[in-house]
C-alpha positions in Angstrom: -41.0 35.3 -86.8 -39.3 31.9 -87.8 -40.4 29.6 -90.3 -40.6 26.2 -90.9 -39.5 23.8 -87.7 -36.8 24.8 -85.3 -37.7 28.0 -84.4 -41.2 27.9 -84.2 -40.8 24.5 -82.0 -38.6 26.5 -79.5 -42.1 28.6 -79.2 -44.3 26.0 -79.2 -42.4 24.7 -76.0 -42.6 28.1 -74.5 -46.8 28.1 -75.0 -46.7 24.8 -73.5 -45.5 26.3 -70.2 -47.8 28.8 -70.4 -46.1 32.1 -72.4 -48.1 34.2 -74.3 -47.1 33.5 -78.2 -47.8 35.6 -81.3 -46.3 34.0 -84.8 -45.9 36.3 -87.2 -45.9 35.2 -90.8 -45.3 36.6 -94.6 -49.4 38.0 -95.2 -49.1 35.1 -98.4 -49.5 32.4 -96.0 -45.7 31.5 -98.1 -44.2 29.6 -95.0 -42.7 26.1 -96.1 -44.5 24.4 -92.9 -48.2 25.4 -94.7 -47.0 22.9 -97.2 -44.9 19.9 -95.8 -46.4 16.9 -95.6 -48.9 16.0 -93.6 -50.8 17.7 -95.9 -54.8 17.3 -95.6 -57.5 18.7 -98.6 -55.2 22.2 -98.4 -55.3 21.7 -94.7 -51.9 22.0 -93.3 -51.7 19.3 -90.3 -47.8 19.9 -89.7 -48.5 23.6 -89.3 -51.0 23.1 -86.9 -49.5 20.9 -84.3 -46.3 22.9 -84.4 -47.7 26.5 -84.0 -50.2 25.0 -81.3 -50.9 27.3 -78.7 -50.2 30.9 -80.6 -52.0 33.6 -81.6 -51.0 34.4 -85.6 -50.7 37.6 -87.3 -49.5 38.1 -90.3 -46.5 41.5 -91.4 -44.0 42.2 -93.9 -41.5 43.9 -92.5 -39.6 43.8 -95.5 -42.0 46.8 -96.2 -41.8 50.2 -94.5 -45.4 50.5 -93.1 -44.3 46.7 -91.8 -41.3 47.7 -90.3 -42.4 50.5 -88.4 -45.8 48.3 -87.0 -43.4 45.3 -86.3 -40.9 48.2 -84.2 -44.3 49.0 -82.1 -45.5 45.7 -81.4 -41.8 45.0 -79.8 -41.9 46.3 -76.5 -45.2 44.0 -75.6 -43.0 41.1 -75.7 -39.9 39.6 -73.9 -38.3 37.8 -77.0 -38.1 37.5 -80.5 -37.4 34.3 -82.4 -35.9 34.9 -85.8 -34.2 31.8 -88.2 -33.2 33.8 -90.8 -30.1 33.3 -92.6 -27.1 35.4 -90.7 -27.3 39.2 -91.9 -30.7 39.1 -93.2 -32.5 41.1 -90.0 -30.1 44.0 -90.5 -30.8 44.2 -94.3 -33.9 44.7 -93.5 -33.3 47.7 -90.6 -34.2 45.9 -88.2 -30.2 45.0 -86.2 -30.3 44.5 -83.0 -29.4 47.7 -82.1 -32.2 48.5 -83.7 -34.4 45.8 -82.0 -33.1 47.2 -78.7 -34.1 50.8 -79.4 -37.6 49.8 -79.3 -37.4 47.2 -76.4 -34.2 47.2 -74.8 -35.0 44.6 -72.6 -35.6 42.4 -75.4 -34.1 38.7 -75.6 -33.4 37.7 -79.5 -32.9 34.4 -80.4 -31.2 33.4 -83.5 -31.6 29.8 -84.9 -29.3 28.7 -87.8 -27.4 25.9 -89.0 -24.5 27.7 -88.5 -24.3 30.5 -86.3 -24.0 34.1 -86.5 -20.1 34.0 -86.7 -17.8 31.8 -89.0 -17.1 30.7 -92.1 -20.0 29.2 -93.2 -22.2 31.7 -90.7 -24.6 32.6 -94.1 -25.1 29.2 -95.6 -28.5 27.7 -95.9 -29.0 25.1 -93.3 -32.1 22.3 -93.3 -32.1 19.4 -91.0 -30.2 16.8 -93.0 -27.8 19.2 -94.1 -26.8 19.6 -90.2 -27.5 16.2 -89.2 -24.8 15.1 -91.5 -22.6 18.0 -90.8 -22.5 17.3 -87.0 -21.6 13.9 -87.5 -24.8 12.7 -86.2 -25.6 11.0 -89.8 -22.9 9.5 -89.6 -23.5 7.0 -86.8 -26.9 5.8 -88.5 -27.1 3.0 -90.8 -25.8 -0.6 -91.4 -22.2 -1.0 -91.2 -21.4 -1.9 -94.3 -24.2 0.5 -95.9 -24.6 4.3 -96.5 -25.6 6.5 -93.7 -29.0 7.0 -93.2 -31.2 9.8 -92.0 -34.3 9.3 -90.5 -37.5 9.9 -92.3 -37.9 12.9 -90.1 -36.4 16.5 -89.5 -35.3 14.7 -85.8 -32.5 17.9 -86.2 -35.2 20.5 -85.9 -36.7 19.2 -83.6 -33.2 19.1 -81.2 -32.4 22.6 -82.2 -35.8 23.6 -81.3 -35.5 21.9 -77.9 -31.9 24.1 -77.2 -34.2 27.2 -78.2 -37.0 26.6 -75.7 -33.8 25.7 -73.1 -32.1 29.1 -73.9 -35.4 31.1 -73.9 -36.0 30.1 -70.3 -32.6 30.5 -69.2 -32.5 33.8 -70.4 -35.7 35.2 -69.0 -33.7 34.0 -65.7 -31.5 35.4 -65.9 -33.6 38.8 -66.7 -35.2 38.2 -63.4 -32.0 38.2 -61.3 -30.7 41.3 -63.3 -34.1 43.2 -64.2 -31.9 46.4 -65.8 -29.4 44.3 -68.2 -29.8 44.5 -71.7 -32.0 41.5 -73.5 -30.1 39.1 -74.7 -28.9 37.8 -78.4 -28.9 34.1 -77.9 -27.0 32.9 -81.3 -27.8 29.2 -81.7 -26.1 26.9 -84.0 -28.4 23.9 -85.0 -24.6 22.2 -86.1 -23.7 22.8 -82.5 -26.9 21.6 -80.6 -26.7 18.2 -82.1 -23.1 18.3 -81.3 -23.3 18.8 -78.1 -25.8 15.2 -78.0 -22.5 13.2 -78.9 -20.7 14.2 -75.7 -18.1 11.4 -75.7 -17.0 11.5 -79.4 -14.5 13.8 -79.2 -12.5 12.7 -76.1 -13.4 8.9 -77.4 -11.2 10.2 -81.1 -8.7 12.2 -79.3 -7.5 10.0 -76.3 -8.2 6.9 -78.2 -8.2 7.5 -81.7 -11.5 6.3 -82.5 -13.8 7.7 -84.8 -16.7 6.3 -83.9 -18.9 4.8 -87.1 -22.2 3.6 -87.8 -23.2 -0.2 -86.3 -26.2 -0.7 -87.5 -29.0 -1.1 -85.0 -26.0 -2.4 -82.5 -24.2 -0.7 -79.7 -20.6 -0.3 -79.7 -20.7 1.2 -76.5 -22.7 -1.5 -74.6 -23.9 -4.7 -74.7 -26.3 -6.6 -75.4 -28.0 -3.7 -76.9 -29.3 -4.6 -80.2 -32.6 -5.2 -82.6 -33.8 -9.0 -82.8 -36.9 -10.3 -84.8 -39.6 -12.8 -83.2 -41.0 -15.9 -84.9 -44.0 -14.0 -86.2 -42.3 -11.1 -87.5 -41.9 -8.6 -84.9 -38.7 -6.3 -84.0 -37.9 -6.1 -80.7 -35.6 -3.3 -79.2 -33.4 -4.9 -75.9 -31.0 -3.4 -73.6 -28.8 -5.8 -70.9 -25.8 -3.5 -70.7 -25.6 -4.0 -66.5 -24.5 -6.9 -65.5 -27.4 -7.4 -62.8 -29.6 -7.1 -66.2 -27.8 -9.5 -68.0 -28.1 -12.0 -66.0 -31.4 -11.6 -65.9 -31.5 -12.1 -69.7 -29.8 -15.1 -69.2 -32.3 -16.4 -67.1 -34.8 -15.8 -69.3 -33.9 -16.9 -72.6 -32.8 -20.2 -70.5 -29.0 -20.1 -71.0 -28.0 -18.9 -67.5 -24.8 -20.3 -67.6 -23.7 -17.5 -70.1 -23.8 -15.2 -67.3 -20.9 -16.8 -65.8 -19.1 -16.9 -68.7 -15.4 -15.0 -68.9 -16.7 -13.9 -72.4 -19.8 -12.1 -71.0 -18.7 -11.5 -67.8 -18.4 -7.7 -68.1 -19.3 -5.2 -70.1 -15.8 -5.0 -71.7 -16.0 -8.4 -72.2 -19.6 -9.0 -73.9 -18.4 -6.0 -76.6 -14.9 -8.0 -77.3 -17.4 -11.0 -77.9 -20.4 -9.7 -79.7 -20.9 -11.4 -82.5 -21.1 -14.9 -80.3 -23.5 -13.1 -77.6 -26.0 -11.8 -80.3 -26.1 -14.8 -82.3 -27.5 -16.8 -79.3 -29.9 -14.1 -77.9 -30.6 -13.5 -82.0 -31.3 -17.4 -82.3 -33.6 -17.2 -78.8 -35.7 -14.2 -80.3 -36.4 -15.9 -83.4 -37.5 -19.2 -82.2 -40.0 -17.4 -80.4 -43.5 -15.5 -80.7 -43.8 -12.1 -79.8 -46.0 -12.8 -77.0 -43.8 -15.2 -75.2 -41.0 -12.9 -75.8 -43.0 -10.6 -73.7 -43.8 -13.3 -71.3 -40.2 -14.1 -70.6 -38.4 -10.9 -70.3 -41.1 -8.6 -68.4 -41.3 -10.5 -65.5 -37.3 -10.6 -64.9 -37.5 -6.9 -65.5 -35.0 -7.1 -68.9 -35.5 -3.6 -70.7 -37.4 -4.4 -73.6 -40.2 -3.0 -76.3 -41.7 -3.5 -79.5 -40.8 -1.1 -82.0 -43.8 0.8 -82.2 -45.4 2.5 -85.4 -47.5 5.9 -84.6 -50.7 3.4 -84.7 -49.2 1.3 -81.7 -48.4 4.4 -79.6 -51.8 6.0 -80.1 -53.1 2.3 -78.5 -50.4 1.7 -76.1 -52.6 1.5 -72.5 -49.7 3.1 -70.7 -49.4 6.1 -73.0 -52.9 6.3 -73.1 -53.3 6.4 -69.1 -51.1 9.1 -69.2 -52.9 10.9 -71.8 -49.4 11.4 -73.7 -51.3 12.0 -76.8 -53.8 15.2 -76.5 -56.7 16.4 -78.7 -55.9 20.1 -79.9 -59.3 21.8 -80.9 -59.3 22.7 -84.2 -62.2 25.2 -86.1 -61.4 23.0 -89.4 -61.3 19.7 -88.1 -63.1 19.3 -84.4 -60.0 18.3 -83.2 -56.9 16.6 -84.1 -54.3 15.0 -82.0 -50.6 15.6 -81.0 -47.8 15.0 -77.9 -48.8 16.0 -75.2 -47.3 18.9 -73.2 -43.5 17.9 -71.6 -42.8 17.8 -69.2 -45.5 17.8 -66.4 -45.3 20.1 -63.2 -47.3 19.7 -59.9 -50.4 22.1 -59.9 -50.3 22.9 -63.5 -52.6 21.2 -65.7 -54.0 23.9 -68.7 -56.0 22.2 -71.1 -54.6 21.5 -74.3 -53.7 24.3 -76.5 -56.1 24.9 -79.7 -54.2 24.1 -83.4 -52.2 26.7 -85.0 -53.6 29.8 -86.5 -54.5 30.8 -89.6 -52.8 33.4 -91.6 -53.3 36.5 -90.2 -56.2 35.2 -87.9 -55.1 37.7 -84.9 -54.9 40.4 -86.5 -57.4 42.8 -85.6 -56.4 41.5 -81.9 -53.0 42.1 -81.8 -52.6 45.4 -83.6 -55.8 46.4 -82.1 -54.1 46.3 -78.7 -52.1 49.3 -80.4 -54.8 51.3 -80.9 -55.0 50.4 -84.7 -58.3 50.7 -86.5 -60.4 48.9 -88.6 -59.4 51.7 -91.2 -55.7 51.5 -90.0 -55.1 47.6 -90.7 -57.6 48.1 -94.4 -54.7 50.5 -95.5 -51.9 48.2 -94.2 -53.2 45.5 -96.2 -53.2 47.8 -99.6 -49.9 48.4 -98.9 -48.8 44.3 -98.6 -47.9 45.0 -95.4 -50.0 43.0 -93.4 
């Protein structure tokens, strides 16, 4: 019962593997997804990749004949993801107490920004708002610049990714202990994107670096950086081993730089960047694209184009792998999206049809209750379905 990204990604992942998804949405078809760009003739593209795979129905369980549906359909199911803000379940009846009445096994996770506990535990949270919170905005962007976000919810996406993690590892842990309680998993969107900057705190605490934004450099490693060909195209290089470097050398014709004291090491090439990416800089841009290529793929540098959505859907490798699958969709034939990740041995289920539409399975799901035609026509006088 999530809305919008996080949550329902943490779902998505699930259906990928296989599980069994219902979303359940307000019976207005009011989720912010239906409307967030991608955006086709009323058709909502964004929804439909990211609910891939589910059945939908929609309930209100704001309302009384909701609640006590949404309290039956509970004990068909192993887990319940819910992103509402901190508190707002309970107003509603439905604690987890509550939750646990009707399933007790039950596994609940909670996505926030925040978390369930703390001082900020029932603020409003959207992806930039944690992005920049965790101090993951904050490493984004040209030195001298603002910080930048990207021009996409990437912390969603993350917090979605810990979801799917914590589902699975719950239903684990179900199986070793089959008569334990379910599970409240309380998952803090701040904290998963957090936990991605692993070094920064020891890195500010033992060596009193706060570690700030370097534009498309590493301050970390080197050469890592961005560097534009003759004819215009970025290109994205890593050398940070000194086996690689050398390498490098080789093939932007300055091997004596790898014996260098400067760019000996590691250590060294960071103390000495600005010399170091000036020359590799003035290699790049004396040269097409395609002789870039040329030089560094045979040596085996670490190198690629930056690619644009259009490149990636005509990359050969990618498309040898199939990385980008058509959904079937009754509105548009088909459309495409990522494909499943990642792959296991002797499991290989065709893609997974496009999201639903608003209360699509319906007649399905509460049928399974015993629910008639008559049953659901009353439901829906009353708003609750």
């Amino acid at each position: 019962m999530a809305t919008v990204v996080a949550g329902p990604f943490a779902a998505t992942l699930c259906a990928d593997m296989g599980a069994d998804v219902v979303k359940l949405e307000l019976p207005d078809g009011s989720d912010p997804l239906r409307g967030l760009a991608p955006v086709k003739d009323g058709m909502p593209l964004y929804w439909k990749v990211t609910n891939r795979g589910k059945r939908g129905i929609s309930l209100d369980v704001r309302t009384p004949e909701g609640r006590e549906l949404f309290l039956r359909l509970l004990p068909q199911f192993d887990v319940l993801v819910e992103n509402f803000r901190t508190g707002t379940m309970a107003r509603w009846g439905l604690d987890l107490d509550t939750l646990h009445a009707a399933n007790p096994r039950l596994t609940v996770l909670r996505l926030t920004g925040f978390g369930q506990t703390g001082p900020y535990a029932e603020r409003p949270g959207f992806a930039r708002v944690f992005e920049a919170m965790s101090g993951f905005t904050n490493l984004s962007g040209e030195v001298e610049g603002s910080p930048m976000h990207m021009n996409y919810p990437v912390g969603d996406m993350i917090a979605g990714l810990f979801g799917g993690f914590a589902i699975a590892a719950a239903v684990a842990d179900q199986r070793r202990a089959p008569d334990q309680r379910g599970r409240e998993i309380d998952l803090s969107a701040t904290e998963a994107l957090l936990r991605l900057l692993e070094p920064l705190a020891v890195e500010h605490e033992q060596l009193g670096v706060a570690r700030q934004r370097a534009g498309n450099r590493a301050t970390y490693t080197a050469p890592s950086n961005m560097y534009r060909t003759a004819d215009g195209e970025w290109v994205s290089l890593v050398a940070s081993s000194e086996s690689t470097f050398r390498r490098l050398c080789e093939a932007i014709g300055r091997p004596e730089m790898a014996g260098d004291a400067r760019f000996a090491t590691n250590p060294a090439r960071i103390r000495h960047l600005d010399t170091l990416d000036r020359a590799i800089a003035d290699w790049f841009g004396a040269q097409p694209y395609a002789a870039v290529a040329a030089a560094l793929e045979p040596r085996g540098v670490p190198f690629s184009k930056v690619c644009s959505i259009a490149d990636v859907m005509a990359d050969p490798h990618l498309r040898a792998r199939e990385a980008i699958v058509r959904l079937p969709d009754p509105e548009l034939g088909s459309i495409p999206a990522p494909c499943a990740v990642p792959r296991f041995s002797g499991f290989a289920p065709p893609p997974p049809r496009s999201g639903p539409a608003v209360g699509e399975h319906n007649a399905e799901v509460f049928g399974a209750l015993g629910l008639t035609d008559g049953d659901l026509a009353a439901l829906s006088k009353a708003g609750a379905i």
